[in-house]
C-alpha positions in Angstrom: 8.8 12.5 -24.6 8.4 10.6 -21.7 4.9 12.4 -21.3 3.6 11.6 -24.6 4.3 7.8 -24.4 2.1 7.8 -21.0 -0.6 9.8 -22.6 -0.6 7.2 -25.7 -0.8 4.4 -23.2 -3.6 5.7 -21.4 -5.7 6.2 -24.1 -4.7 2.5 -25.5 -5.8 0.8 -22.0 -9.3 3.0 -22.3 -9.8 2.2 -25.9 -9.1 -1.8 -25.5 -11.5 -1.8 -22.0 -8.9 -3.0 -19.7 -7.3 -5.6 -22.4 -3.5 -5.6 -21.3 -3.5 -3.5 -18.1 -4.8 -5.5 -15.2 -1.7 -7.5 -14.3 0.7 -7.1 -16.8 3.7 -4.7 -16.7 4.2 -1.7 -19.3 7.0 -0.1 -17.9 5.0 3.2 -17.9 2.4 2.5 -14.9 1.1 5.3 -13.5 0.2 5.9 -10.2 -3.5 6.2 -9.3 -4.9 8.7 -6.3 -3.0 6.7 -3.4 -1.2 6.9 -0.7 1.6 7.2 -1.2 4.2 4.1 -0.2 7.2 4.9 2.3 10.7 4.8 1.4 12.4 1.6 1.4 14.9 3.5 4.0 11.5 4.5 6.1 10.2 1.8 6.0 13.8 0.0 7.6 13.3 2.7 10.4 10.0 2.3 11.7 9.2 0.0 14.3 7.3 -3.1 13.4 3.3 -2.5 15.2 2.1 -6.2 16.0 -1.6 -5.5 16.2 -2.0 -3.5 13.1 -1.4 -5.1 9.4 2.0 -4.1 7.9 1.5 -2.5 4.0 4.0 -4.0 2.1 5.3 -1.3 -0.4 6.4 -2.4 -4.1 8.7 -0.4 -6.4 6.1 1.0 -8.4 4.8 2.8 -4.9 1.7 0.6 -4.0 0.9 -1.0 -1.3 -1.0 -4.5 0.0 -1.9 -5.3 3.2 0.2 -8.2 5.1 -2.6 -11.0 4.7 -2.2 -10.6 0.6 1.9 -11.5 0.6 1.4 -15.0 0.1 -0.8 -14.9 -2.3 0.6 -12.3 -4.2 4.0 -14.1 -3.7 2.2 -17.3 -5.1 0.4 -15.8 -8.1 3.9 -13.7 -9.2 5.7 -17.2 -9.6 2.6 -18.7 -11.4 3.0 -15.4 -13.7 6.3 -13.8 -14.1 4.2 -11.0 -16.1 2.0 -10.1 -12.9 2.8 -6.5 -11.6 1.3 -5.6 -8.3 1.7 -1.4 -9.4 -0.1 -2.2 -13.4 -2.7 -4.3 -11.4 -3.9 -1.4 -9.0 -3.8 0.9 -11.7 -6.2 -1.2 -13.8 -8.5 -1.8 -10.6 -8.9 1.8 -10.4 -9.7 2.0 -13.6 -11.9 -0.8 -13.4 -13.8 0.4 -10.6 -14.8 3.7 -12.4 -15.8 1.9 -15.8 -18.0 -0.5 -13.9 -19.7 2.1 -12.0 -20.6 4.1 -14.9 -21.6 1.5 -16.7 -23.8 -0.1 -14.1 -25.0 4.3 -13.7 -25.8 4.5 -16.9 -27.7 1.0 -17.8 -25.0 -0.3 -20.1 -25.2 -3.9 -19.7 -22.8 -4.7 -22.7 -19.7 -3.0 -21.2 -20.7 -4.8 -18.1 -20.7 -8.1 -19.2 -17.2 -7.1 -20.5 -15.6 -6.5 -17.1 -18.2 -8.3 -14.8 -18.8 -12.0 -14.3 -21.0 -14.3 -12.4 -23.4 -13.6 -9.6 -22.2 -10.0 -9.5 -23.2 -9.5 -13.0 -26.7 -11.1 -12.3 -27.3 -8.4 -9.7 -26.6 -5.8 -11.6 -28.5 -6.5 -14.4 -31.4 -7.2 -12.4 -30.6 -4.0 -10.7 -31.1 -1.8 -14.0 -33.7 -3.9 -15.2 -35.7 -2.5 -11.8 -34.5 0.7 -12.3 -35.7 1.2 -15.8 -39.1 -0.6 -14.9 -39.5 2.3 -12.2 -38.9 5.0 -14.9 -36.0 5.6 -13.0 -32.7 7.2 -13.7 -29.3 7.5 -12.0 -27.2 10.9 -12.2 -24.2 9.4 -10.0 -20.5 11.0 -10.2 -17.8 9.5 -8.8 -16.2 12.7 -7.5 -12.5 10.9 -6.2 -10.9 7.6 -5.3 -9.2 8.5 -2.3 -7.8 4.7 -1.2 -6.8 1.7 -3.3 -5.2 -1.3 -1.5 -5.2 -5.1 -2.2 -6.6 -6.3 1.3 -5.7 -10.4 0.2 -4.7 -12.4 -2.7 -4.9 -15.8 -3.4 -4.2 -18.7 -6.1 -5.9 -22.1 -6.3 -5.6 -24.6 -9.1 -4.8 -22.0 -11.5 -6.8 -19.1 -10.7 -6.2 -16.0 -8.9 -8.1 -13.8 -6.9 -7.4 -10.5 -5.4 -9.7 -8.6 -2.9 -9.0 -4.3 -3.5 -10.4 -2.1 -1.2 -11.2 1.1 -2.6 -12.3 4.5 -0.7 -14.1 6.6 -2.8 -16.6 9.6 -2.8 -19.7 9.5 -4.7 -22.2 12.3 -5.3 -25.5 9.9 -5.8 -28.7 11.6 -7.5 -31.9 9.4 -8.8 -34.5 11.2 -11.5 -37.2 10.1 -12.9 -38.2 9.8 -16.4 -38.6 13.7 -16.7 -35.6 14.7 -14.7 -37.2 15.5 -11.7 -35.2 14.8 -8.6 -36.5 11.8 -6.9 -33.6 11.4 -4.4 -29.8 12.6 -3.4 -27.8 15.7 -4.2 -24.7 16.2 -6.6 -23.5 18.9 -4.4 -22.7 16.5 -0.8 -20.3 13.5 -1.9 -21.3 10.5 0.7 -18.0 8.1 1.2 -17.9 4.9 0.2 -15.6 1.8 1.5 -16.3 -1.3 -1.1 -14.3 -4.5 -1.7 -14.1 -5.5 -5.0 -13.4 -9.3 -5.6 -10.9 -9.8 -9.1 -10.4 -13.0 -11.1 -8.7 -14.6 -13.7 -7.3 -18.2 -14.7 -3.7 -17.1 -15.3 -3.0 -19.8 -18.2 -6.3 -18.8 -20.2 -4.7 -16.6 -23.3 -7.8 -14.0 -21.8 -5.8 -11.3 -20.2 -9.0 -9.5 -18.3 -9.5 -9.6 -14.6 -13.3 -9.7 -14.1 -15.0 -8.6 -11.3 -16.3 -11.6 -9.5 -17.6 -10.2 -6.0 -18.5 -7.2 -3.9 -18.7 -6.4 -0.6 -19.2 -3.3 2.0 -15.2 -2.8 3.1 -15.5 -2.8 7.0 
């Protein structure tokens, strides 16, 4: 039973693009490809490393790094609704719909999940593309790391940096299908931080990608 009421939830947070997920609890989050979080008794037991940033770990078995605990402390008391586990799960989520989207030229689910200067770019990214008579094949083959790298709340708004480690096979055709440049067969690794925000009193429940960067 419990099976079929994650199965039914998964297909509701697809088929509503990311409308109650990011940030909200369900009771039912699953866990996206992660590492996985210590034990709460393992995590007692190991000595504290001063030059390296403690992972916090949450119930739901993901983790932020030490830099994100006040924020994420401040931005759980602005919204008691907020779930550190449901919001990584979105992200991941996230990450892949956005990809594909931007992949595929789809500038309508875009503008969905991306805002500002970040959605600029990639319009006038496909708008290039297309003008070239060019056309990208990309697969996101796995998403190997997601952690929240910081987190922060001012007047209102949050914002919350995820790093995510992911391979990508990367192919560009032209307008024939001819192979123009990359391979499907040799996934390259990528390391990107992905900038999230949302004013957590508008009655909008979407986290919109607001930033991107090359993680280090």
């Amino acid at each position: 039973m419990t099976e079929i009421v994650l199965l039914a939830l998964v297909a509701l947070f697809v088929g509503l693009r990311l409308y109650s997920v990011l940030g909200r609890r369900t009771g039912h989050e699953q866990q996206p490809i992660l590492r996985p979080a210590e034990s709460a008794a393992a995590a007692e037991a190991a000595p504290a490393v001063a030059e390296k940033p403690v992972e916090r770990p949450e119930s739901s078995g993901f983790v932020y790094e030490e830099p994100a605990t006040a924020g994420i402390r401040a931005i759980v008391s602005a919204d008691s609704s907020f779930d550190v586990g449901a919001f990584l799960e979105g992200a991941q989520s996230a990450y892949r719909m956005i990809l594909e989207a931007f992949w595929k030229g789809d500038r309508a689910e875009l503008r969905q999940l991306v805002g500002g200067h970040v959605l600029e770019a990639f319009e006038a990214a496909i708008d290039e593309r297309e003008a070239s008579g060019h056309r990208l094949d990309n697969r996101l083959v796995a998403i190997e790391r997601t952690i929240i790298e910081d987190a922060r709340l001012s007047a209102g708004t949050a914002e919350i940096e995820v790093r995510f480690d992911a391979d990508i096979a990367a192919v560009t055709r032209d307008a024939d299908g001819n192979l123009v440049a990359g391979t499907l067969t040799d996934a390259v690794p990528t390391h990107d931080l992905w900038t999230f925000r949302r004013a957590l009193g508008s009655r909008d429940p979407n986290w919109l990608l607001v930033d991107t960067d090359q993680a280090d």
